[in-house]
SEFIZA-949131 format. One record per residue: x, y, z of N, C-alpha, C, O in turn; chain; residue number from 1. Coordinates in steps of 0.001 Angstrom, whole numbers, plus 524288, in hexadecimal, padded with zeros to 5 digits. Last residue first. Layout:
<atoms>
<atom n_xx="X" n_yy="Y" n_zz="Z" ca_xx="X" ca_yy="Y" ca_zz="Z" c_xx="X" c_yy="Y" c_zz="Z" o_xx="X" o_yy="Y" o_zz="Z" chain="A" resi="NUM"/>
...
</atoms>
This chain:
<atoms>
<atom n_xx="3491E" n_yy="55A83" n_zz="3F6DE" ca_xx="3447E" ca_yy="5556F" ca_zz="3F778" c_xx="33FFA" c_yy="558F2" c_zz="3F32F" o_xx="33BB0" o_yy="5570B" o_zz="3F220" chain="A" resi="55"/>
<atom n_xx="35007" n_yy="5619F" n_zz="3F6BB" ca_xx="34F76" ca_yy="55E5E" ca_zz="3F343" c_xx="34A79" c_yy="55A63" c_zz="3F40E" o_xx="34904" o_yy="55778" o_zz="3F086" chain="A" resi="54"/>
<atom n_xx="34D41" n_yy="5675C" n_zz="3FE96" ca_xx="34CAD" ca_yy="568DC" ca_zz="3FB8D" c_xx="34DEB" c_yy="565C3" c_zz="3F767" o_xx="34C73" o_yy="567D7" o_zz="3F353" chain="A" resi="53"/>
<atom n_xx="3534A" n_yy="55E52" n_zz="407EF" ca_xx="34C8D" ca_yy="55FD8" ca_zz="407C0" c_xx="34AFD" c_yy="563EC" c_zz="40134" o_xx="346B7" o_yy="562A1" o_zz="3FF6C" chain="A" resi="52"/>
<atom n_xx="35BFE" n_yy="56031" n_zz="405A9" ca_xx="3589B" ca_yy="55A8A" ca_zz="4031A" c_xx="35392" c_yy="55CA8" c_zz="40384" o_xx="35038" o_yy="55CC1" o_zz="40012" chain="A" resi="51"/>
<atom n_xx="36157" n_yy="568BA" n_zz="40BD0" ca_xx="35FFC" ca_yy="5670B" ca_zz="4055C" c_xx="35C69" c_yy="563AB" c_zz="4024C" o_xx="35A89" o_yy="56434" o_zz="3FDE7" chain="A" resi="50"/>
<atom n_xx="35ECF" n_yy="563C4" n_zz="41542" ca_xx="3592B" ca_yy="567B0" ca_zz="41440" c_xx="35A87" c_yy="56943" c_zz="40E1B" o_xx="356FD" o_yy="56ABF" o_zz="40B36" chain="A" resi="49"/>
<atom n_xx="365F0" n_yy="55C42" n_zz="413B8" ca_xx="360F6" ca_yy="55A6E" ca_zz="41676" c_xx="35D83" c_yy="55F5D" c_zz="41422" o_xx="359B7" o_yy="55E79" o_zz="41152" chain="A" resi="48"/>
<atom n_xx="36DDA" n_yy="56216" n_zz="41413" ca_xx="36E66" ca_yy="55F47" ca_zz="40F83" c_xx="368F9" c_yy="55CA5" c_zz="41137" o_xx="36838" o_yy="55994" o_zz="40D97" chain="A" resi="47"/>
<atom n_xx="36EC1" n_yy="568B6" n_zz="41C2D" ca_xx="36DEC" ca_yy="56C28" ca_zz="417EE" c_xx="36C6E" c_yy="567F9" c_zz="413EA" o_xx="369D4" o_yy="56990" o_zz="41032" chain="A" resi="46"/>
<atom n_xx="36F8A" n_yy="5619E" n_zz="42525" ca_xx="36CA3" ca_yy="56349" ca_zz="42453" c_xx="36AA0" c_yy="56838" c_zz="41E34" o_xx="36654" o_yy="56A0F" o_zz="41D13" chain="A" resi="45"/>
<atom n_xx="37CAE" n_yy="55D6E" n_zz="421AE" ca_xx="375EB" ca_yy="55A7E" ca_zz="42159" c_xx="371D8" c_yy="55D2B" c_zz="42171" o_xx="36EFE" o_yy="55C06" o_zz="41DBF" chain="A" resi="44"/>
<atom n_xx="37D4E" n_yy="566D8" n_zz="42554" ca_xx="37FFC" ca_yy="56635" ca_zz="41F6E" c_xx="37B9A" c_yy="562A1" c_zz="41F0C" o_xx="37781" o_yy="563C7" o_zz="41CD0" chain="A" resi="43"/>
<atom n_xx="37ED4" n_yy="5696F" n_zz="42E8F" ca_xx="37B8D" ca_yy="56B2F" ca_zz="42AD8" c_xx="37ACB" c_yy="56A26" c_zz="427CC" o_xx="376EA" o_yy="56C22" o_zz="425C4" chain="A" resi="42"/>
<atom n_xx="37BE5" n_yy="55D76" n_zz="43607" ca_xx="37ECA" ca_yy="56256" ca_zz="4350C" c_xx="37B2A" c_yy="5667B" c_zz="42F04" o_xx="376E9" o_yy="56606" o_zz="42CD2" chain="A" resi="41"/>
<atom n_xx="37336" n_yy="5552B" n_zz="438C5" ca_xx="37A61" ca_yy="55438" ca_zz="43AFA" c_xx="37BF5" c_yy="55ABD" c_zz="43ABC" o_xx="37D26" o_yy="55CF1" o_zz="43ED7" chain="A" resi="40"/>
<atom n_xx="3665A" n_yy="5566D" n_zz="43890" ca_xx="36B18" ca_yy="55671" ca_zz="435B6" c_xx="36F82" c_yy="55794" c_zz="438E9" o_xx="36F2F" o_yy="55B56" o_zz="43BE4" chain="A" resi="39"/>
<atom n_xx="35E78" n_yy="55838" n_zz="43CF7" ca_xx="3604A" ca_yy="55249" ca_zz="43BEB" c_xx="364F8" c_yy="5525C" c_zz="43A07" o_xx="367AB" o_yy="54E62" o_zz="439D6" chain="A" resi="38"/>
<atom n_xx="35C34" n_yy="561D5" n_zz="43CA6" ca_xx="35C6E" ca_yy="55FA8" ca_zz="44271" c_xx="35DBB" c_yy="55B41" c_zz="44237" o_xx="35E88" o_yy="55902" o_zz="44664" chain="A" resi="37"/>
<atom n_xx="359E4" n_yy="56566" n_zz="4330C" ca_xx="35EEF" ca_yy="567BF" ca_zz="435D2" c_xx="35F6F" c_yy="56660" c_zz="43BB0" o_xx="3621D" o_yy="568C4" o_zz="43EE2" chain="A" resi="36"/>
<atom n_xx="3510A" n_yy="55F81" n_zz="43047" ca_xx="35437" ca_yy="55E2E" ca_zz="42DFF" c_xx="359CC" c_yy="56029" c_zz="4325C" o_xx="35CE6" o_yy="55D08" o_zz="43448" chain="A" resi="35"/>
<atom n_xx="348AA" n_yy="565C4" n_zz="43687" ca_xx="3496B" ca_yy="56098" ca_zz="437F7" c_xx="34F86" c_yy="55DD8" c_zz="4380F" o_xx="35209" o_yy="55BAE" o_zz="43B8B" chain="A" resi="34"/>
<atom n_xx="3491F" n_yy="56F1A" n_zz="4306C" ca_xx="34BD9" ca_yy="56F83" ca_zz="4383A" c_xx="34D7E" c_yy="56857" c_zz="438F9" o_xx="3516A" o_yy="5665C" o_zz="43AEB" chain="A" resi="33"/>
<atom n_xx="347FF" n_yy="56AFB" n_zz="4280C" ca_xx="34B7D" ca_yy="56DD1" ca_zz="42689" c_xx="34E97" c_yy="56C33" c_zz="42CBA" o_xx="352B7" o_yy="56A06" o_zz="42DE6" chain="A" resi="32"/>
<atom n_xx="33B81" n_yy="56952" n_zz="42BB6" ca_xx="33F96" ca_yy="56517" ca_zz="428B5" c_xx="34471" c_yy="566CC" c_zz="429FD" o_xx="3463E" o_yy="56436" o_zz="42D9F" chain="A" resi="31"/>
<atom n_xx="338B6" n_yy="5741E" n_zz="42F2B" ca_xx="336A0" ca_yy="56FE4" ca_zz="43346" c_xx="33CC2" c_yy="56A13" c_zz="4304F" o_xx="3406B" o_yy="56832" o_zz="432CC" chain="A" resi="30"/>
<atom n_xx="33ABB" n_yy="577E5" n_zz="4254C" ca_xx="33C07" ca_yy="57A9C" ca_zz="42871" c_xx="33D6A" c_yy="5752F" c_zz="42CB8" o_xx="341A6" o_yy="572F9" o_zz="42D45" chain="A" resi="29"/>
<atom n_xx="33185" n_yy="57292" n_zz="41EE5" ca_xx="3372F" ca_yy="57467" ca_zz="41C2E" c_xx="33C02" c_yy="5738E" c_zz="4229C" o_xx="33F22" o_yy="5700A" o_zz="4239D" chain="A" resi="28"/>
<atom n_xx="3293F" n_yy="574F2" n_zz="42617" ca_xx="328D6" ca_yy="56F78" ca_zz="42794" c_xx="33029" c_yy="56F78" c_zz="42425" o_xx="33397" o_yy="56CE9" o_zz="42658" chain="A" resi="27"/>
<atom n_xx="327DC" n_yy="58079" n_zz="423AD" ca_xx="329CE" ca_yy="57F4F" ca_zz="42A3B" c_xx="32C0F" c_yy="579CD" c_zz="42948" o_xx="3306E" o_yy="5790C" o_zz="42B24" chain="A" resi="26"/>
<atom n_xx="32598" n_yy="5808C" n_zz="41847" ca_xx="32AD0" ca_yy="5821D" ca_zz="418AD" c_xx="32C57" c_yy="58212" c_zz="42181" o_xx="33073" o_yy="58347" o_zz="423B2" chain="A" resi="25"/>
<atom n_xx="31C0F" n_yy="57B7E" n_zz="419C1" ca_xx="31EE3" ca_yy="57A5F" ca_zz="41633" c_xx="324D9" c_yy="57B3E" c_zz="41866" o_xx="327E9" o_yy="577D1" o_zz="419D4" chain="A" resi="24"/>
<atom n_xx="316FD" n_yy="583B7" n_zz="41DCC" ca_xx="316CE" ca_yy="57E39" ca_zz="420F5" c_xx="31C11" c_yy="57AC4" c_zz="41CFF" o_xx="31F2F" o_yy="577BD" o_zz="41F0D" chain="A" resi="23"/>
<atom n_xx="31846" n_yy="58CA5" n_zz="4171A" ca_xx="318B1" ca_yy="58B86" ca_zz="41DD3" c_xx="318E1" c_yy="586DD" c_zz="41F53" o_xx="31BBB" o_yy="5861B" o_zz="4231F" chain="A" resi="22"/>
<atom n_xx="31193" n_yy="586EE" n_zz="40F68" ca_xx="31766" ca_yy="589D4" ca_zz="40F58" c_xx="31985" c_yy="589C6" c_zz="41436" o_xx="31CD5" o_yy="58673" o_zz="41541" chain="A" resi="21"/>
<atom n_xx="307C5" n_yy="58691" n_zz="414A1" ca_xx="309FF" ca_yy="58283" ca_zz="411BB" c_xx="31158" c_yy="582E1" c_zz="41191" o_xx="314B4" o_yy="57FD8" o_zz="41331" chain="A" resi="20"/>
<atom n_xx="30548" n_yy="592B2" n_zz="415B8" ca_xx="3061B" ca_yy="58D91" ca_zz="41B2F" c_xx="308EA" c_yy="5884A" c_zz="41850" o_xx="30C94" o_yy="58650" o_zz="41AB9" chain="A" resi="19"/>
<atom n_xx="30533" n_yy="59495" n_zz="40A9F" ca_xx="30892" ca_yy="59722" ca_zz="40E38" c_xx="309EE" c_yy="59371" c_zz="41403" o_xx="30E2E" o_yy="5920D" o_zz="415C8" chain="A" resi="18"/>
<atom n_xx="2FCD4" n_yy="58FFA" n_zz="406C1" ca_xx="30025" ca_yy="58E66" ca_zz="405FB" c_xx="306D6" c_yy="58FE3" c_zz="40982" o_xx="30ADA" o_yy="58D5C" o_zz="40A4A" chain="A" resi="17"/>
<atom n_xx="2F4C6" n_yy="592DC" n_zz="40DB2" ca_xx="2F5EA" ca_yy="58CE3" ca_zz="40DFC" c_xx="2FC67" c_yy="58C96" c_zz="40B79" o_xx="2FFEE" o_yy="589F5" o_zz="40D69" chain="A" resi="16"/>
<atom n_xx="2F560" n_yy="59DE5" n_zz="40A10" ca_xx="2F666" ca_yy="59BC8" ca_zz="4106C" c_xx="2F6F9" c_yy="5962A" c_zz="40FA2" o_xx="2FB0F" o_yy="594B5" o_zz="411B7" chain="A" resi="15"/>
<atom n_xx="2F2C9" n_yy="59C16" n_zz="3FF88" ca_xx="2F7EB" ca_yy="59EBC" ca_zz="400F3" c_xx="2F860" c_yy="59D57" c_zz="40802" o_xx="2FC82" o_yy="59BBC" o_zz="409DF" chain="A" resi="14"/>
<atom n_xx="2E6EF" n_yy="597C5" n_zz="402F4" ca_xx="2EC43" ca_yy="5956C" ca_zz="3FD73" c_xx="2F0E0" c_yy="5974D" c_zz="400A6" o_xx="2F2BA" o_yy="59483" o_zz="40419" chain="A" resi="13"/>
<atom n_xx="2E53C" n_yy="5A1EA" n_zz="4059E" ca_xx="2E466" ca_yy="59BCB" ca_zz="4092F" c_xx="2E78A" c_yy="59872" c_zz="4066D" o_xx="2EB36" o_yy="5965D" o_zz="408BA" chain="A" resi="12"/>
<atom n_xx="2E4FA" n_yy="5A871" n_zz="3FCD6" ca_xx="2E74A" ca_yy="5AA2E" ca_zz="401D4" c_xx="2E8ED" c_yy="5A571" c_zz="40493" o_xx="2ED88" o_yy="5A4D3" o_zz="405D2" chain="A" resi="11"/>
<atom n_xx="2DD32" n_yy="5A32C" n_zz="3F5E9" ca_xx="2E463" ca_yy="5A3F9" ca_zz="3F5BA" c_xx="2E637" c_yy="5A493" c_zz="3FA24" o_xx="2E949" o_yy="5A146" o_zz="3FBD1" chain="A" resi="10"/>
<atom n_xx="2D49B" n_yy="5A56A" n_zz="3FA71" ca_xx="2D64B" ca_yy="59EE8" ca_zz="3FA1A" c_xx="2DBB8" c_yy="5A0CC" c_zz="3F97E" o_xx="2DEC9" o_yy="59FBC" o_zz="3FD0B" chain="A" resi="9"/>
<atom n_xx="2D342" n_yy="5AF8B" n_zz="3FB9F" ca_xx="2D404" ca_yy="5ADA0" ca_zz="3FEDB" c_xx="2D615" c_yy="5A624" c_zz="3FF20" o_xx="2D808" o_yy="5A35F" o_zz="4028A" chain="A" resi="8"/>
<atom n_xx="2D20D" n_yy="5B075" n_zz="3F03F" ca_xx="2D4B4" ca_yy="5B276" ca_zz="3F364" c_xx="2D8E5" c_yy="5AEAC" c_zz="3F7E1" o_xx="2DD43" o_yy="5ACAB" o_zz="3F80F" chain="A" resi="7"/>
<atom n_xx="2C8CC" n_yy="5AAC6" n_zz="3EDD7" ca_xx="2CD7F" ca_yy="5AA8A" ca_zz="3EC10" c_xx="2D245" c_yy="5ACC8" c_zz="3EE46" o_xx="2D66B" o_yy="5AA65" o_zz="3EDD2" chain="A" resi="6"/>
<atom n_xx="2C2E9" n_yy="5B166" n_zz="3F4A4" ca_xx="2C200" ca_yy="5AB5B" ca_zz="3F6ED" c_xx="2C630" c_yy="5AAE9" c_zz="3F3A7" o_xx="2C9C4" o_yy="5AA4F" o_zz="3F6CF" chain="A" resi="5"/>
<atom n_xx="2C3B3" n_yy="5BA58" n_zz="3EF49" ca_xx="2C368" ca_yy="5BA47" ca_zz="3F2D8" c_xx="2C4C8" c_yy="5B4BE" c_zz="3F712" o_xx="2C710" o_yy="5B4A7" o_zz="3FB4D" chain="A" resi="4"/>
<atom n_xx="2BDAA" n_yy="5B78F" n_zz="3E5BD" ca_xx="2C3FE" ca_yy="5B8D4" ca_zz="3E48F" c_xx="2C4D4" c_yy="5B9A7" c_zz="3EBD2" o_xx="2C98C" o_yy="5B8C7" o_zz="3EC24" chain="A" resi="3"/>
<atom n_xx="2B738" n_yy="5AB1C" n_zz="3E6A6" ca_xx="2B89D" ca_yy="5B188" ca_zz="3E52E" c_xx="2BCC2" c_yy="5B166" c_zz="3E64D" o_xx="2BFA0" o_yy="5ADBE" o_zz="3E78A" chain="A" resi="2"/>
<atom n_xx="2B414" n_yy="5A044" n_zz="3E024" ca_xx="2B737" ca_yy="5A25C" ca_zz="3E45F" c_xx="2B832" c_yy="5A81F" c_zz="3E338" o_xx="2B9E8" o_yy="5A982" o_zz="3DEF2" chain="A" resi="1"/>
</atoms>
């Protein structure tokens, strides 16, 4: 593989991983909205998106 075709494999690495991140942190997001639409008040809802960082 030249340094060229090496290159360019990183680059595609770093975009997969970057869309990965993105998708990652909408579906976070997508949970979080879910969570603050089931919940009574805030207080449930703060103790709901705590847990998620414990899981």
């Amino acid at each position: 593989m030249g340094k060229h075709r090496k290159e360019e494999h990183m680059d595609e690495e770093m975009n997969t991983s970057e869309l990965l991140k993105e998708v990652v942190e909408e579906n976070q997001t997508r949970k979080i909205l879910e969570i603050l639409n089931d919940c009574k008040d805030l207080a449930e809802a703060k103790e709901k998106v705590k847990a998620l960082l414990n899981k």
